[in-house]
C-alpha positions in Angstrom: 0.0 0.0 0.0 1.3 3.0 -1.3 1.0 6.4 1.2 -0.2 9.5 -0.2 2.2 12.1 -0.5 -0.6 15.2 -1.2 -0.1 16.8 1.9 3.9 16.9 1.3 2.7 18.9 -2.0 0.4 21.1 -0.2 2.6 22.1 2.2 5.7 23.0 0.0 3.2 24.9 -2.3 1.7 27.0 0.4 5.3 27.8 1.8 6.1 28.7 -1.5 3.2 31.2 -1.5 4.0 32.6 1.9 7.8 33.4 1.0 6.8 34.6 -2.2 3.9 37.1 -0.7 6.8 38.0 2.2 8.8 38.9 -0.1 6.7 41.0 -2.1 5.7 42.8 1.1 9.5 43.5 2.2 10.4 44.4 -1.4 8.0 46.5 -3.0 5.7 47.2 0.4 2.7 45.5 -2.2 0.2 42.9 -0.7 0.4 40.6 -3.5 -3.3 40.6 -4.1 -3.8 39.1 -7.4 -7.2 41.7 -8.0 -5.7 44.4 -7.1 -2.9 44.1 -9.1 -4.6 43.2 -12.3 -6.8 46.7 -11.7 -3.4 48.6 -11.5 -2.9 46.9 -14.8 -6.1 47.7 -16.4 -5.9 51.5 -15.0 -2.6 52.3 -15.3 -0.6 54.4 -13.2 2.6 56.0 -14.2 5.8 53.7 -12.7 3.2 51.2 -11.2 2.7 49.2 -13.7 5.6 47.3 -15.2 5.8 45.6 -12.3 1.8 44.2 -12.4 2.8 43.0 -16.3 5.7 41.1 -15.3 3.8 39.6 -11.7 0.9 38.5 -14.5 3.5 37.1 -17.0 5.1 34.9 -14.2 2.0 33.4 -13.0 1.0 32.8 -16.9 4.3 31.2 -18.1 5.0 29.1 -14.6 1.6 27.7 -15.4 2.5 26.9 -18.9 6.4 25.8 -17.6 4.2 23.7 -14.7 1.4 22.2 -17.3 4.9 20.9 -19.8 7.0 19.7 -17.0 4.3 18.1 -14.6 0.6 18.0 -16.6 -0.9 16.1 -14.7 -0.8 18.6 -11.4 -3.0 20.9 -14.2 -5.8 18.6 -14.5 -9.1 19.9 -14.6 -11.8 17.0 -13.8 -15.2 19.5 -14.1 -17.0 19.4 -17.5 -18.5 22.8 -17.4 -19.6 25.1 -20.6 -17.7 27.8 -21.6 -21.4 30.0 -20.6 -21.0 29.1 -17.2 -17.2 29.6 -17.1 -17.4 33.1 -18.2 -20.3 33.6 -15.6 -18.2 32.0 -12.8 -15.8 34.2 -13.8 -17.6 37.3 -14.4 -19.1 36.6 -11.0 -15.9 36.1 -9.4 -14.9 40.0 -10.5 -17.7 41.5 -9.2 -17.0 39.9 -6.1 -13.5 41.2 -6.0 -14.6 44.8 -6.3 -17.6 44.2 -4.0 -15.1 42.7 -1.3 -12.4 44.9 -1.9 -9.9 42.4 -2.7 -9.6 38.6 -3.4 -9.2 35.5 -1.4 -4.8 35.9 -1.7 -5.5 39.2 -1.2 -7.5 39.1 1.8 -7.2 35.4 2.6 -3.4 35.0 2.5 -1.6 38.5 3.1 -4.7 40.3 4.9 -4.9 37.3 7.5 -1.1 37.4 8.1 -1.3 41.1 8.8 -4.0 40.4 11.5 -6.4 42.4 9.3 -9.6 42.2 11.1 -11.3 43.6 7.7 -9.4 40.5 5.8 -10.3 37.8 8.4 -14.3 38.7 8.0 -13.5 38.8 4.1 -12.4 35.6 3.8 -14.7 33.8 6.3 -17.4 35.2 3.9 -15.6 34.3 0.6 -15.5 30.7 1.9 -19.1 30.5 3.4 -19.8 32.1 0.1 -18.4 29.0 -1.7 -19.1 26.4 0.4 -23.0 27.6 0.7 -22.7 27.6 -3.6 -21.0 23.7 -4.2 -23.3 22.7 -1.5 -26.5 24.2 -3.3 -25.3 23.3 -6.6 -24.6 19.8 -6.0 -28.0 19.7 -4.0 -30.2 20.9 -7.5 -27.7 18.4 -9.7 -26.1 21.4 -11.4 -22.7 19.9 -10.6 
């Protein structure tokens, strides 16, 4: 028998994320929130946003490097239309502006700041999403 090694995985990505979000903090003083960052992006400030591009470009190409060297830790099980993908995703952005911020945003630096604001944010986001798979699974639309 043959013990799973997912939680080895798990735990070396979510160091990963913390060093890489600590070191965005010490460097640049920039919660790496991954909304926020594609809105400084898509309203462009002068000297702020070379830095978003090339932020956007590494999470893009390590995908791409991640999906060539290992594809099957990109696997995507769900058969969903591309309808409901764009409204999970369109969904998703209004939720973003509406919480001011996003779950690495709020979740993973605003939590490690002690952020009270960040700490109801993300208790919501995952009520939010927990409440949705449950009630989707419940009326067979997944």
């Amino acid at each position: 028998m043959q013990m799973s090694t997912d939680w080895i995985n798990a735990l070396f990505g979510g160091a990963l994320i913390g060093v890489a979000v600590s070191l965005m903090l010490l460097w640049n003083g920039r919660v790496t929130g991954i909304s926020g960052i594609i809105n400084g992006v898509l309203t462009p400030a002068k000297g702020d946003t070379l830095w978003r591009i090339q932020f956007l470009a590494g999470l893009f190409f390590g995908g791409l490097v991640l999906q060539q060297l290992n594809p099957q830790t990109i696997y995507n099980s769900l058969v969903q239309s591309q309808l409901s993908i764009v409204i999970a995703g369109l969904l998703v952005g209004f939720g973003t502006i509406l919480g001011s911020g996003c779950t690495s945003g709020h979740g993973v630096c605003g939590i490690s700041r002690l952020s009270p604001r960040s700490l109801a944010a993300t208790i919501a986001f995952m009520f939010s999403g927990i409440l949705t798979v449950f009630l989707l699974r419940k009326f067979g639309a997944i």
